[in-house]
C-alpha positions in Angstrom: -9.8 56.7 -6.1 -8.6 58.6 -9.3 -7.3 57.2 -12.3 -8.0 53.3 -11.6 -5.8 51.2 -13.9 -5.3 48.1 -14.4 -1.0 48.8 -13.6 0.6 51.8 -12.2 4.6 51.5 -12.9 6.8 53.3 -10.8 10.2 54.4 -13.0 10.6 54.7 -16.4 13.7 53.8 -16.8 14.3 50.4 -19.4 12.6 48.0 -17.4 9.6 50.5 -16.8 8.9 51.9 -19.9 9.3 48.5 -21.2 6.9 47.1 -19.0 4.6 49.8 -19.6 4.7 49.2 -23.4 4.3 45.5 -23.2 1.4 46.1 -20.5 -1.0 47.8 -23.2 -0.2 45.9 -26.0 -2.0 42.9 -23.6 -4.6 45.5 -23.0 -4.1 46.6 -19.9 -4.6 50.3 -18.9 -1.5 51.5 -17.8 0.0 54.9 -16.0 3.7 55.1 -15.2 5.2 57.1 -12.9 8.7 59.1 -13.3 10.1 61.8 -10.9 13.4 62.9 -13.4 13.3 62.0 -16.9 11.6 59.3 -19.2 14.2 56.9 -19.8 15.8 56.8 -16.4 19.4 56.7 -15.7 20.4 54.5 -18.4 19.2 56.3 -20.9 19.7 60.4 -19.5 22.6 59.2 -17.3 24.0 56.1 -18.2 24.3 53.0 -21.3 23.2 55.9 -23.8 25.0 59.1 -23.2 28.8 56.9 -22.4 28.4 55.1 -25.1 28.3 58.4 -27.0 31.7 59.4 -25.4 33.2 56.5 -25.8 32.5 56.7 -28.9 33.8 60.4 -29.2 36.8 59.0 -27.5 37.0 55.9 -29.6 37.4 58.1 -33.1 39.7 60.5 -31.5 42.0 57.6 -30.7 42.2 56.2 -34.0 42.7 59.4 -35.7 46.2 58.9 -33.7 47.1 55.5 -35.6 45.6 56.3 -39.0 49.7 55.7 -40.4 48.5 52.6 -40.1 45.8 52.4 -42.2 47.6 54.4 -45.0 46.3 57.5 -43.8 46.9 60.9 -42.7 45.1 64.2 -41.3 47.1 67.0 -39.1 46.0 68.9 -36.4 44.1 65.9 -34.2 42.0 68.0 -31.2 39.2 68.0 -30.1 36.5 69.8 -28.0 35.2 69.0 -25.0 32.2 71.0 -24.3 31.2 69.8 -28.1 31.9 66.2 -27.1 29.8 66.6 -23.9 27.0 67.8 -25.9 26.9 65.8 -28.2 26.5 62.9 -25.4 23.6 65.2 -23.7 22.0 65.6 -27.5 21.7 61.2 -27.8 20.2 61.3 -24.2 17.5 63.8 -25.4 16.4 62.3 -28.3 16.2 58.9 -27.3 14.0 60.2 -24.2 11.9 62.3 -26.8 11.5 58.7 -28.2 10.3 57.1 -25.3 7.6 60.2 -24.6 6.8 59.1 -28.1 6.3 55.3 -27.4 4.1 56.2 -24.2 1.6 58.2 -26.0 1.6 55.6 -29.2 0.7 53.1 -26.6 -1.5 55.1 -24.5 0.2 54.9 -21.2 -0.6 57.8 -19.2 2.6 59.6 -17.9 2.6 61.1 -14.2 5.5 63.1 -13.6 6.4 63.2 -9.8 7.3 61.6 -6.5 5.4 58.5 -6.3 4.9 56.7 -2.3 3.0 53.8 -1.7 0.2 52.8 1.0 -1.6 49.5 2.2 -4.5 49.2 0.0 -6.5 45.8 -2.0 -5.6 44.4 -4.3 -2.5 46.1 -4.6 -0.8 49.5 -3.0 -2.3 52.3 -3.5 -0.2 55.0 -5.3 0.1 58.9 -4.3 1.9 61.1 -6.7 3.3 64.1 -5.6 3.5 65.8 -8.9 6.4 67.9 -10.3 3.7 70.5 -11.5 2.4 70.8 -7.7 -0.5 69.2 -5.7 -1.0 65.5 -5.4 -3.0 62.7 -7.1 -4.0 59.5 -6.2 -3.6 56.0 -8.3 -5.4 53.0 -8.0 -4.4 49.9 -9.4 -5.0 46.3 -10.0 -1.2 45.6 -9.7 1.7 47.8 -9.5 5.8 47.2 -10.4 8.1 48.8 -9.0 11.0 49.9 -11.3 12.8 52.7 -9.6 16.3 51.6 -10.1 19.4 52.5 -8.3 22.1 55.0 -8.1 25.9 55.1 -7.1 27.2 53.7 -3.7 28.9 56.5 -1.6 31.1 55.9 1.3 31.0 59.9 2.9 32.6 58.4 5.9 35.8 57.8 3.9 35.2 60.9 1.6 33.9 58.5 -1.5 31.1 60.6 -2.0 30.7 63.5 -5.1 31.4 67.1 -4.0 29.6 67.8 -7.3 33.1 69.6 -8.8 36.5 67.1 -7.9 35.2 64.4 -6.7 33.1 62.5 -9.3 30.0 59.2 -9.6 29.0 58.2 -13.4 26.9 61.6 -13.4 29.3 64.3 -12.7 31.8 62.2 -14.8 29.5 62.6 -18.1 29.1 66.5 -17.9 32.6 68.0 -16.7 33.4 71.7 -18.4 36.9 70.5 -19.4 38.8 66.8 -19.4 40.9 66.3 -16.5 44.8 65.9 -17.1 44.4 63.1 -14.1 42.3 61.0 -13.1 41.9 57.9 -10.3 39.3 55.7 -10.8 37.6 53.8 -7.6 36.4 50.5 -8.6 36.8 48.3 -11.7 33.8 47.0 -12.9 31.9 48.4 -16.3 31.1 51.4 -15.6 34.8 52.3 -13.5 36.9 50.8 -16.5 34.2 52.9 -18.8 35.1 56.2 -17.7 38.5 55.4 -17.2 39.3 54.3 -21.2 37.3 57.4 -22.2 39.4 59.7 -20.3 42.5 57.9 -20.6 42.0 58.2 -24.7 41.6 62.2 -24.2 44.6 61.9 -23.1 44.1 61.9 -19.0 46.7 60.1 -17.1 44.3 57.8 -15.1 44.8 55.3 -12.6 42.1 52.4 -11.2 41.7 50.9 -7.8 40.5 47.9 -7.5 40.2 46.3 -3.9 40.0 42.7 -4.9 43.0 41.2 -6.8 42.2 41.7 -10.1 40.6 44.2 -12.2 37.2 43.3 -13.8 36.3 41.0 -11.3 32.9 39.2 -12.7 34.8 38.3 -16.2 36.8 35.1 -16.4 39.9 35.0 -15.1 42.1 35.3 -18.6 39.7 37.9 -20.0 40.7 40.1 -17.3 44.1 39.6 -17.2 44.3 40.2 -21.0 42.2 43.0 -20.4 44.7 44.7 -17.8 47.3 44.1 -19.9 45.6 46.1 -23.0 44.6 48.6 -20.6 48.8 49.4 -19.6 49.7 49.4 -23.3 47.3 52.2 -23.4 49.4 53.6 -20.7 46.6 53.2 -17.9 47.7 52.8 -14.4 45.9 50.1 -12.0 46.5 49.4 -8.3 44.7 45.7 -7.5 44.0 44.6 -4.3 44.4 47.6 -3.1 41.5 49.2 -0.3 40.7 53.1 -0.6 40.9 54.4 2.8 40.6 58.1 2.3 39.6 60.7 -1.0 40.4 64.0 0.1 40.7 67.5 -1.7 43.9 68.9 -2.4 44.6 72.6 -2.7 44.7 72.1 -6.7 42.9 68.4 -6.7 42.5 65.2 -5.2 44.5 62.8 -2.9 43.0 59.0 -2.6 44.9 56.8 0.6 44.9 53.6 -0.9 46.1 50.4 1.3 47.6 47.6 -0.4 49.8 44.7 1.0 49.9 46.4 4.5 51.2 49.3 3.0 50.2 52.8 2.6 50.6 54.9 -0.4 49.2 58.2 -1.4 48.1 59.3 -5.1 47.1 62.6 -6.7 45.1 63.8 -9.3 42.8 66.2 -11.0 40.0 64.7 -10.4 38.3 61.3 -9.0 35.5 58.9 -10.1 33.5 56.8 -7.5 32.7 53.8 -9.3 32.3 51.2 -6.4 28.8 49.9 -6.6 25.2 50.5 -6.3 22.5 51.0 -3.9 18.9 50.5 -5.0 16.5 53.2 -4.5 14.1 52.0 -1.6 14.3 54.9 0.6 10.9 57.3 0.6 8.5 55.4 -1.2 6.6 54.1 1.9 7.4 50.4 1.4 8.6 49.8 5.2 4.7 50.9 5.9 3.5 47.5 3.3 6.0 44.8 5.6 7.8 44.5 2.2 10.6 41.8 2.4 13.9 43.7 1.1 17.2 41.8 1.6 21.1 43.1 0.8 18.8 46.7 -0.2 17.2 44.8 -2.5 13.3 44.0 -2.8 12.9 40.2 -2.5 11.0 38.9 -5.7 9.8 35.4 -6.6 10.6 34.1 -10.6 7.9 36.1 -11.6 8.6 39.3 -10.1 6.3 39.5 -7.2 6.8 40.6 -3.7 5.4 39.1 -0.5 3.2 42.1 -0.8 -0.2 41.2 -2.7 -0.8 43.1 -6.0 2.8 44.6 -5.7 5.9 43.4 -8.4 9.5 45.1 -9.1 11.8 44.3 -11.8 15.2 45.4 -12.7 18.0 46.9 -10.3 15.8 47.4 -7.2 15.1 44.0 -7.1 19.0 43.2 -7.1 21.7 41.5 -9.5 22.6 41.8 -12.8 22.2 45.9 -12.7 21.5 45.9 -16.1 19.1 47.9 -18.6 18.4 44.1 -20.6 17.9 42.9 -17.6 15.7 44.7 -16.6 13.8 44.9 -19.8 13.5 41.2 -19.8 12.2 41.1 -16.4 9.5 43.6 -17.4 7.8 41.8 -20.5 8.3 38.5 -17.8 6.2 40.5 -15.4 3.5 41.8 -17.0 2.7 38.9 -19.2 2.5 37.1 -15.5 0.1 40.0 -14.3 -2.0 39.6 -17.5 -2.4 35.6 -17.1 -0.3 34.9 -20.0 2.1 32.2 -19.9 5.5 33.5 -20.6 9.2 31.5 -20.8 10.7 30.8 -17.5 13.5 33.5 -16.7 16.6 31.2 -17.7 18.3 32.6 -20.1 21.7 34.1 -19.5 22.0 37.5 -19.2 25.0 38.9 -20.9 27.5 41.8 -19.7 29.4 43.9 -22.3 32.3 46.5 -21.0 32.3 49.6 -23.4 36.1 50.0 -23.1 38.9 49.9 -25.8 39.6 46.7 -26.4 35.3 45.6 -25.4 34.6 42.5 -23.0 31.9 40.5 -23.4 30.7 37.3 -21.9 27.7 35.2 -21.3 27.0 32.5 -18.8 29.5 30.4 -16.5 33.7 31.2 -16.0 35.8 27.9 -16.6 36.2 29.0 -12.8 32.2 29.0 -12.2 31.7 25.9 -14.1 34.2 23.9 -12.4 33.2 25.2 -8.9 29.9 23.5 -10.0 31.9 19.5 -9.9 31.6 20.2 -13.7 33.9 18.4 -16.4 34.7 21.4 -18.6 36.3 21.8 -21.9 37.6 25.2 -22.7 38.7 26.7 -26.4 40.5 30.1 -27.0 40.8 31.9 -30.6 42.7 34.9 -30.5 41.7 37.7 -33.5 45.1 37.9 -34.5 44.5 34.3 -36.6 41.4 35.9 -38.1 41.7 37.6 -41.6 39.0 39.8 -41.0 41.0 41.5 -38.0 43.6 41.2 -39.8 42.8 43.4 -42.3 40.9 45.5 -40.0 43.8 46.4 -38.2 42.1 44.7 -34.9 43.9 41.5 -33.8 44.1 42.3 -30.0 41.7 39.9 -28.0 40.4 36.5 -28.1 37.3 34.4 -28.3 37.0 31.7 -25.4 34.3 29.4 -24.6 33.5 26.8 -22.0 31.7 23.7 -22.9 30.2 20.5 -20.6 32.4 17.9 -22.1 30.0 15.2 -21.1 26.7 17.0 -22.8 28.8 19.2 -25.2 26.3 21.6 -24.0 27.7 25.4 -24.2 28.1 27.0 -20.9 29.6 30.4 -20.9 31.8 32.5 -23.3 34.0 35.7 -23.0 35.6 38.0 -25.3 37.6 40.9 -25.7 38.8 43.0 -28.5 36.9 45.0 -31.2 33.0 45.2 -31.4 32.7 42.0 -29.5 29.7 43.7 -27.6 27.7 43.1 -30.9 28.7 39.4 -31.2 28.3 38.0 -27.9 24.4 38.2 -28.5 25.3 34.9 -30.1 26.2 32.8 -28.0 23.5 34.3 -25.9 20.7 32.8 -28.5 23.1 29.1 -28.5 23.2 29.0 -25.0 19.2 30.1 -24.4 18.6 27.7 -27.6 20.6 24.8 -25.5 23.2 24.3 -28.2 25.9 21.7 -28.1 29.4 21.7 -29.3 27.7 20.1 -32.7 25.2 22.9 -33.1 28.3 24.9 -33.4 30.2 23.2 -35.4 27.6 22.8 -37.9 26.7 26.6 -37.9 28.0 28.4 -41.0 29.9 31.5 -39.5 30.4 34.2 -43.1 33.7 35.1 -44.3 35.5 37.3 -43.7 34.0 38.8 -40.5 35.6 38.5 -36.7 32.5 36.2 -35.6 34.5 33.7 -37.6 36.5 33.2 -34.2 33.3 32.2 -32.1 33.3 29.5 -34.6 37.0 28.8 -34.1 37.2 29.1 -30.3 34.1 26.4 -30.3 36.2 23.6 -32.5 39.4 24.8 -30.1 37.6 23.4 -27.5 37.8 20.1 -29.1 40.8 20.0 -30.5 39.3 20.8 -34.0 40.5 24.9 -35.0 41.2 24.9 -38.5 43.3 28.4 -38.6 45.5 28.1 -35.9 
């Protein structure tokens, strides 16, 4: 067979290139296999490029409060098309950098349709290649990597008509910023889209069918977060099921359902944020017997599948659908394949919302923990009681943590407010490092910086806050 290797990846998105790159520096020969673009959807489609128009979004929307600050400029605009590109300009040059990374590493790169087919001592791999014809892989081990795109619902018209009716994709590339907009679903990725339109200037409402927005974050962190969410002047139904997204002679009308009532709302334009599905279909794996549950391939703690020689990592192989994730679960994998013994996969995995205010959190709810029989003790900080905010002119949010109050050992966190996405890697290292309420309270936090209130919320906890 043609090109035998020691590992054929299939997906170069975060948790394939990743893979890839920690695969040869263990010496393995390794090809990867990509049918789009190197970098996959988080980095052409996803994390990267919103984060750029958030960011877009994020400086437009100060410029409206700089009387705040002291300041003044006239004539606040902006342009879309230039905003859009600038989004698409970050994709390509962080995938230019991964093409860069796969030839530093010499990982041969296949571009094309990849399918699998029974084979020893691991699947064989046939490439149907963008460039035409086919070629054959052989491997010692293969991963799967291949990801996932947006849950559709045609039936009830949730599904993109590629010009009203939007999923993350259509969302990042529009010609012109909608003057409406209703959001379906209020996870990341819904409330994402919906803060970056919304500080455009969009008039955007989010539907959420369970009863509160933001569903995975504790239980204060979301109701603080819908409340920051209205000041901005964003609408939100909760509770509330989508029956029908229809087209409208100069938009879109979405039947929602909500307390046994009907009601009808109209906009320019829709996103479908509702979910994911992973991407299973065509790649042969019904003709290997391989176990998939939910839509999900069924992995052990090390990756593998009850298929011999075959592995997949990331959002095929199912929850968190997340690019750290993923990455983590690569490096785990391959050092596995290679013999090497590698951490077991405890750590917590945090989440971060890109929003105005950010969420972040890591580990258990107080809700989670105490649905465990736990005995928790819970401490809140909010930035206005931080100097650093203060003067920053960011005191909206809070800092909360949960602690075992017989161990003292840490157990989850959540925030919300400014740049909390770049703290809450944290208490992501205290809670992988098993920390206890003393390991906090002994850590030397630097003044004046907003971190100061992870230190806070941990001496709330026990009755110990020093600025509040």
């Amino acid at each position: 067979m043609e090109g035998a290797f020691d590992l054929v990846v299939i997906g170069a998105g975060p948790g394939g290139y990743v893979a890839a790159i920690r695969a040869s520096q263990l010496g393995l020969s390794t090809a990867i296999v990509e049918r789009e673009a190197l970098g996959g959807i988080c980095l052409n489609w996803g994390c990267i490029p919103t984060k750029a128009l958030l960011k877009s979004g994020e400086v437009y929307d100060e410029l409206g409060h700089l009387e705040a600050y002291g300041l003044a400029a006239e004539n606040r605009a902006y342009d879309f098309g230039k905003v859009v590109a600038r989004s698409r300009a970050v994709a390509k040059q962080l995938s230019g950098g991964v093409a860069f990374l796969m030839r530093k590493h010499k990982i041969e790169v296949v571009e094309g349709e990849a399918r699998l087919e029974k084979g020893a001592p691991a699947p064989a791999v046939k490439v149907k290649l963008k460039a035409g014809g086919e070629r054959a892989l052989g491997a010692k081990s293969v991963i799967l990597a291949t990801g996932a795109r947006a849950r559709v619902f045609p039936d009830v018209g949730l599904a993109p008509d590629g010009e009203r009716i939007w999923t993350y994709r259509e969302a990042m590339v529009p010609e012109a910023c909608p003057k409406s907009l209703l959001v379906a679903g209020s996870g990341a990725i819904g409330i994402e889209f919906a803060s970056f339109y919304r500080a455009l200037g969009a008039e955007v409402t989010v539907v959420e069918a369970l009863p509160r927005i933001l569903p995975v974050e504790d239980e204060e962190i979301s109701a603080a977060a819908q409340k920051a969410f209205e000041k901005r002047k964003m609408a939100f139904r909760v509770g509330a099921k989508v029956t029908r997204l229809s087209r409208t002679k100069t938009g879109v009308a979405m039947q929602i359902e909500a307390g046994g009532k009907a009601e009808t709302l109209e906009a320019e334009r829709a996103i479908i944020a509702v979910g994911i599905d992973a991407n299973v279909e065509g790649l042969g794996l019904e003709g290997l017997g391989l176990e998939i549950a939910r839509g999900h391939v069924v992995t052990d703690a090390a990756g593998a599948t009850n298929v011999p020689g075959l592995y997949a990592i990331g959002d095929v192989a199912g929850p968190p659908w997340l690019a750290h994730k993923a990455m983590h679960e690569g490096v785990h994998c391959v050092e596995h394949i290679a013999g090497f013994a590698s951490p077991k996969l405890a750590a917590p995995v945090p989440g971060c919302t890109y929003s105005m205010p950010q969420i972040a959190s890591v580990g258990l709810t107080e809700a989670q923990a105490k649905a465990k029989g736990l005995e928790v003790k819970a401490g809140r900080f909010p930035f206005r009681a931080n100097g650093k905010a203060i003067a920053a002119g960011q005191v909206d949010g809070f800092v909360k943590t949960v602690f075992d109050a017989k161990t003292g050992a840490l157990l989850g966190a959540h925030m919300i407010g400014a740049e909390v996405t770049e703290m809450i890697q944290g208490f992501a290292l205290a809670i992988t490092l098993e920390a206890t309420e003393a390991d906090l309270f002994a850590t030397i936090f630097p003044h004046p910086t907003m971190s100061e209130a992870m230190h806070e919320a941990a001496l709330d906890a026990y009755g110990r806050a020093l600025h509040i």
